[in-house]
C-alpha positions in Angstrom: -70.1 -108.3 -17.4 -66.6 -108.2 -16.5 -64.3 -111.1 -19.0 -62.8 -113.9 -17.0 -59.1 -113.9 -16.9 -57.3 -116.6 -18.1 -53.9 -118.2 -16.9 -51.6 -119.4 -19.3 -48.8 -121.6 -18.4 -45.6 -120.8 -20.3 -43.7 -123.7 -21.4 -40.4 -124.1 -21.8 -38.7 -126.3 -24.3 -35.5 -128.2 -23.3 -33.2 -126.9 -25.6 -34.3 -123.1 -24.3 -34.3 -123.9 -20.6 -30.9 -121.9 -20.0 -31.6 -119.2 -21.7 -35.8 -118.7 -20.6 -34.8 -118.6 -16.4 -37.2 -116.5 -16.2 -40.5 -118.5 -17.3 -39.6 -121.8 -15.9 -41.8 -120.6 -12.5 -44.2 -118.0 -13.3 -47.0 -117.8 -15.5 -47.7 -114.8 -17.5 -51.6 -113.1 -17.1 -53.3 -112.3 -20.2 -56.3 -110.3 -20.6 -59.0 -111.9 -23.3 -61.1 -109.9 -25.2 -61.4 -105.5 -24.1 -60.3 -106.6 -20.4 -62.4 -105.1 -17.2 -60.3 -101.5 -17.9 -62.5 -98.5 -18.4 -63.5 -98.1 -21.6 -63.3 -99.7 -24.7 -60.1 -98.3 -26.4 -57.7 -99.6 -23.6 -58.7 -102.7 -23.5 -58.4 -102.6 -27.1 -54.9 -101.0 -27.0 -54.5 -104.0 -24.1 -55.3 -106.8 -26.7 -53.4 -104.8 -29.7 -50.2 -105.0 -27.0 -50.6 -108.9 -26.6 -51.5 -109.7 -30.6 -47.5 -108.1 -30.7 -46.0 -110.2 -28.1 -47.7 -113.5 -29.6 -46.0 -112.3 -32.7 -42.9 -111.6 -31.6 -42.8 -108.1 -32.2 -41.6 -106.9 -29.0 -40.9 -103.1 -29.8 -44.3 -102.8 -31.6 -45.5 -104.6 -28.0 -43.9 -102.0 -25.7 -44.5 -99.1 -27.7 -48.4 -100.2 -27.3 -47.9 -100.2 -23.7 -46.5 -96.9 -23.6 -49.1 -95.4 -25.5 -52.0 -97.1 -22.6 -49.8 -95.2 -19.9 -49.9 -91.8 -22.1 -53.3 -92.4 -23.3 -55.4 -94.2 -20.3 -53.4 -92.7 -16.7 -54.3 -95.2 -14.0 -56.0 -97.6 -15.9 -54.2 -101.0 -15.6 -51.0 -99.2 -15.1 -49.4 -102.2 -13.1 -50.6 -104.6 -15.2 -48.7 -102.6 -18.1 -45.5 -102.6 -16.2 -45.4 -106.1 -15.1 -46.2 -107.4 -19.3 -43.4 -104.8 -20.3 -41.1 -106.1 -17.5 -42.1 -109.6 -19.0 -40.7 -108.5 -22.7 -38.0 -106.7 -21.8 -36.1 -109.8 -20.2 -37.6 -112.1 -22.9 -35.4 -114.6 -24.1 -36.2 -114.5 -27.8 -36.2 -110.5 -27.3 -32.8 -110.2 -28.9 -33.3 -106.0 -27.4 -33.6 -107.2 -24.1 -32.9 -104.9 -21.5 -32.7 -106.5 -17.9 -32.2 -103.1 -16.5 -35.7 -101.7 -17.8 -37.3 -104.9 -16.5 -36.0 -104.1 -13.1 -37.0 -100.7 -13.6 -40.6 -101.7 -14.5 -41.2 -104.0 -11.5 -39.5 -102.1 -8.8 -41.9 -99.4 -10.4 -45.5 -101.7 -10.0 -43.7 -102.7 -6.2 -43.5 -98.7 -5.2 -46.6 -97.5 -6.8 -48.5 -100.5 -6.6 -48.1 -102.3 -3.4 -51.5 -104.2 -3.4 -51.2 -105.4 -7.1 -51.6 -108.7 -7.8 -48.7 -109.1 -9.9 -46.6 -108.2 -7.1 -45.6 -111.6 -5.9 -44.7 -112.4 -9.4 -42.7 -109.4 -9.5 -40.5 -109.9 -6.1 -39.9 -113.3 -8.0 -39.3 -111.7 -11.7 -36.9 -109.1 -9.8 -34.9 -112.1 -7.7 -34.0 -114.0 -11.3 -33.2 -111.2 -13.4 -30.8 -110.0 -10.5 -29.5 -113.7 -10.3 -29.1 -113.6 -13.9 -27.5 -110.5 -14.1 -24.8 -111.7 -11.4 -24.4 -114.7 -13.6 -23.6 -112.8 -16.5 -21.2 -110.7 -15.1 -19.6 -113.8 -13.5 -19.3 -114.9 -16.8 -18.5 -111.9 -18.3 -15.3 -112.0 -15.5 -15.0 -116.0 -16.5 -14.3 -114.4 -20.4 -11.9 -112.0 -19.4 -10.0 -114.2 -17.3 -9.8 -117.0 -20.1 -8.7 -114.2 -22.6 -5.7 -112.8 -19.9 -4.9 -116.5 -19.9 -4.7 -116.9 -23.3 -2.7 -114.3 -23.7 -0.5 -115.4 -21.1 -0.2 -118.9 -22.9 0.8 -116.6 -26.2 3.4 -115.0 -24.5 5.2 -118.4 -22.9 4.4 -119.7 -26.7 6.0 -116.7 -28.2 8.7 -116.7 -25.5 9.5 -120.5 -25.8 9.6 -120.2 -29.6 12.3 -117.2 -29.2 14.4 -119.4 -26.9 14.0 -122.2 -29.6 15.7 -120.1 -32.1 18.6 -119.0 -29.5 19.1 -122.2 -28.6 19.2 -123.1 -31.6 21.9 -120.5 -32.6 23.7 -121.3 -30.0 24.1 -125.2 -31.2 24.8 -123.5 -34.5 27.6 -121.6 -33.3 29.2 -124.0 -31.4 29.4 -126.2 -34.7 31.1 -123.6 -36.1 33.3 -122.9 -34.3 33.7 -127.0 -33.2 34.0 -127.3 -36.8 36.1 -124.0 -38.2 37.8 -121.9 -39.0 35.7 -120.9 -42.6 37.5 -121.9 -45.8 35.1 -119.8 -48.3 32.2 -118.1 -48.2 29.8 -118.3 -50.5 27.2 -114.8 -50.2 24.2 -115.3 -52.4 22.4 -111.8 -53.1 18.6 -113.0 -54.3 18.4 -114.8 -50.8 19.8 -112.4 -48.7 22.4 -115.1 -47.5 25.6 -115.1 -46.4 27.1 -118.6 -45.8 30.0 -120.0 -44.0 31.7 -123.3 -45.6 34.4 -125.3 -44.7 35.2 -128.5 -46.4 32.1 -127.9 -48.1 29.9 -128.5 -45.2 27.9 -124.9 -44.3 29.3 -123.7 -40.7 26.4 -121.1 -40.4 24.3 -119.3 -42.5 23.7 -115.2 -41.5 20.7 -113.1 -43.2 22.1 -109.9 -45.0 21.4 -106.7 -46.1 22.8 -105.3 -49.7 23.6 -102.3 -51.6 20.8 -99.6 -51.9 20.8 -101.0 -55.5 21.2 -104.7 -55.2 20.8 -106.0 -58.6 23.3 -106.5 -61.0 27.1 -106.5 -60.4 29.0 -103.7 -59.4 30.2 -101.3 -62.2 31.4 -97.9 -61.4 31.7 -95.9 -58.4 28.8 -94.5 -56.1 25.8 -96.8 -57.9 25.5 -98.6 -54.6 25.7 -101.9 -56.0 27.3 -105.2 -54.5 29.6 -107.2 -56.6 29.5 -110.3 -58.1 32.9 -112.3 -58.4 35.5 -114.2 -56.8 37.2 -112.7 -53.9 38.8 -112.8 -50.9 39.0 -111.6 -47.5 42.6 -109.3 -47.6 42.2 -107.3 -44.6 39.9 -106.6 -41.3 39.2 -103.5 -39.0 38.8 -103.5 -35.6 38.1 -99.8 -35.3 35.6 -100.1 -38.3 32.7 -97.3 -37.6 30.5 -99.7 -38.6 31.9 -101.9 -36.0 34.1 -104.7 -37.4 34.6 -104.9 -41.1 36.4 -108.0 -43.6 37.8 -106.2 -46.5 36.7 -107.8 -49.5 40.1 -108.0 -52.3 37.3 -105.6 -55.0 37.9 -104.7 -57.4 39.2 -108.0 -59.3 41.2 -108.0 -62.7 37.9 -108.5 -64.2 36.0 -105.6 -62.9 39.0 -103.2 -63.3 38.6 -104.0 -67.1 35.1 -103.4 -67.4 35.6 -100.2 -65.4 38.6 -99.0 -68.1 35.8 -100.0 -70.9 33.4 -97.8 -69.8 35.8 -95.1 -68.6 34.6 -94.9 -65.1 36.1 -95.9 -61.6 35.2 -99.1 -60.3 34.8 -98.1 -56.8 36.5 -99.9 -53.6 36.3 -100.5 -49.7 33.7 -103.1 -49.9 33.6 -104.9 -47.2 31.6 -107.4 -44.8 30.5 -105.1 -41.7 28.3 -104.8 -38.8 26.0 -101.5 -37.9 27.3 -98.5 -37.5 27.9 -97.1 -34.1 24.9 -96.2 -32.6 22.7 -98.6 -34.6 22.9 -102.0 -32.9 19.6 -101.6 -31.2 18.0 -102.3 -34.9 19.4 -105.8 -34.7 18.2 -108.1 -37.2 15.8 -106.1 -38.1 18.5 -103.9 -40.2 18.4 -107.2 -42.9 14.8 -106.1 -44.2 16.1 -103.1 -45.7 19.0 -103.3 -48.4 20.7 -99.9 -46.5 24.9 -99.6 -47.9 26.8 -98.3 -50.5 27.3 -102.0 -51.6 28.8 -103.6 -48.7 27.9 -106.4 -47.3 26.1 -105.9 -43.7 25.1 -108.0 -40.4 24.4 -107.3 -36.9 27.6 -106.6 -34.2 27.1 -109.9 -32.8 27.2 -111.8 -36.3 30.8 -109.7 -37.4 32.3 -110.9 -34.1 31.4 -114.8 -34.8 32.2 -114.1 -38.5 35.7 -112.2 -37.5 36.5 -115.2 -35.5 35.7 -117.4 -38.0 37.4 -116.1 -41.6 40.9 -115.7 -41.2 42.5 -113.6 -43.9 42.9 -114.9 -47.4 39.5 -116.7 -47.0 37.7 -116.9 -50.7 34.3 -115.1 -51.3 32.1 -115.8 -54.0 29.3 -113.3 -54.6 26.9 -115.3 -56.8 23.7 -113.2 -58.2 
């Protein structure tokens, strides 16, 4: 006698809905017991195939399936392809392939176009291409969202960068509202050069030191920056480094410590912008302590500085 066939509705939980669209209208056939196939062994392959499905062992599933199309030609053959179409758009199959599952029923519609399951299949083949122009839509939708977010970075980014030059610029004009500079007051461990007048900070510049920043100055060539009381004694305009303040080094003090050790004290140190050909670097210069003990800032920071200091202008170097 040939087994009855039973229908079993598949039902879909709520929560699952979106991501099961293809089991909310069809219902899968399965086969009970050896199946009306010829011979015993591929009905038992047939049943062995569905035990691994129940399980949720999908590969171990379609690798069954294979084997009956190896092993049993023609026997159930469109049956096979429609339960491996099935699996390979399964939601919980986390290997799903929506492209085999088109393959396998466009295969059963070609080769098999009497089958039973081919009504089930035009309808399999019309969601899985819906939901494969769904995901690309979304896909799109992603890429979109990330350009856009990228775009809001940049306006973030850029806004933020017209912050801080509007900000400098406010800056500036207090300093110059509020100048000339009576001191200024260059502080090595921070990197910071300051501007003072009356004792109220004018404008603060970031810095760059001697190659060999720490400790004061004691002899010639060790590409340190003092540490003292100075004073601005002279300026160059034709500076190769593009404006410099000549700072009045070396003092009474250093001279002395110079003798004691019976070395030179060096000279020409001096508050200076880039040197020609280097102002692209801008700011950037300040992350590298780069002179021979000078004191250095970018071209536009020497002009507002040169403005600023008039000759005769203290300069403490503090550690």
């Amino acid at each position: 006698m040939t087994p009855k066939n039973r229908r079993v509705d598949i039902k879909i939980a709520p929560q699952s809905a979106k991501r099961s669209f293809l089991f909310c209208s069809i219902t899968l056939i399965l086969i009970c017991g050896c199946s009306h196939f010829q011979g015993y062994a591929a009905g038992s392959a047939f049943k062995e195939a569905q035990e691994f499905f129940r399980e949720g062992n999908y590969p171990a599933s379609l690798n069954k399936y294979q084997q009956i199309i190896e092993k049993h030609p023609g026997v159930g053959e469109d049956r096979v392809l429609f339960e491996m179409g099935v699996i390979y758009s399964h939601f919980r199959n986390v290997q799903k392939d929506y492209r085999k599952s088109l393959e396998c029923f466009r295969k059963l519609k070609k080769d098999y176009p009497g089958s039973r399951y081919r009504q089930e299949s035009d309808l399999m083949i019309y969601l899985i291409s819906k939901e494969i122009a769904k995901d690309k839509r979304i896909v799109a939708q992603h890429a979109r969202i990330e350009t856009l977010d990228r775009e809001v970075r940049s306006r973030r980014d850029e806004t933020a960068e017209l912050q801080k030059r509007v900000e400098a610029l406010e800056r500036t004009v207090y300093a110059f509202k509020n100048g000339p500079a009576d001191r200024i007051l260059i502080e090595k461990k921070a990197r910071r050069l300051t501007l003072l007048s009356k004792n109220k900070a004018l404008k603060e510049y970031k810095v760059a030191l001697g190659g060999d920043p720490n400790g004061p100055k004691e002899r010639e060539g060790d590409d340190k920056t003092p540490e003292g009381i100075y004073f601005i004694d002279s300026r160059n305009s034709n500076s190769r480094y593009h404006l410099s303040l000549h700072i009045s080094y070396p003092n009474e003090q250093d001279k002395k410590r110079a003798q004691e050790r019976g070395v030179h004290p060096g000279e020409d140190i001096m508050i200076h912008g880039m040197r020609t050909g280097a102002s692209r670097i801008g700011a950037k210069h300040a992350d590298l302590d780069w002179t021979k003990g000078c004191i250095a800032v970018t071209n536009e920071e020497i002009e507002e500085i040169e403005k600023l200091v008039p000759n005769g202008t203290v300069v403490e170097i503090r550690p």
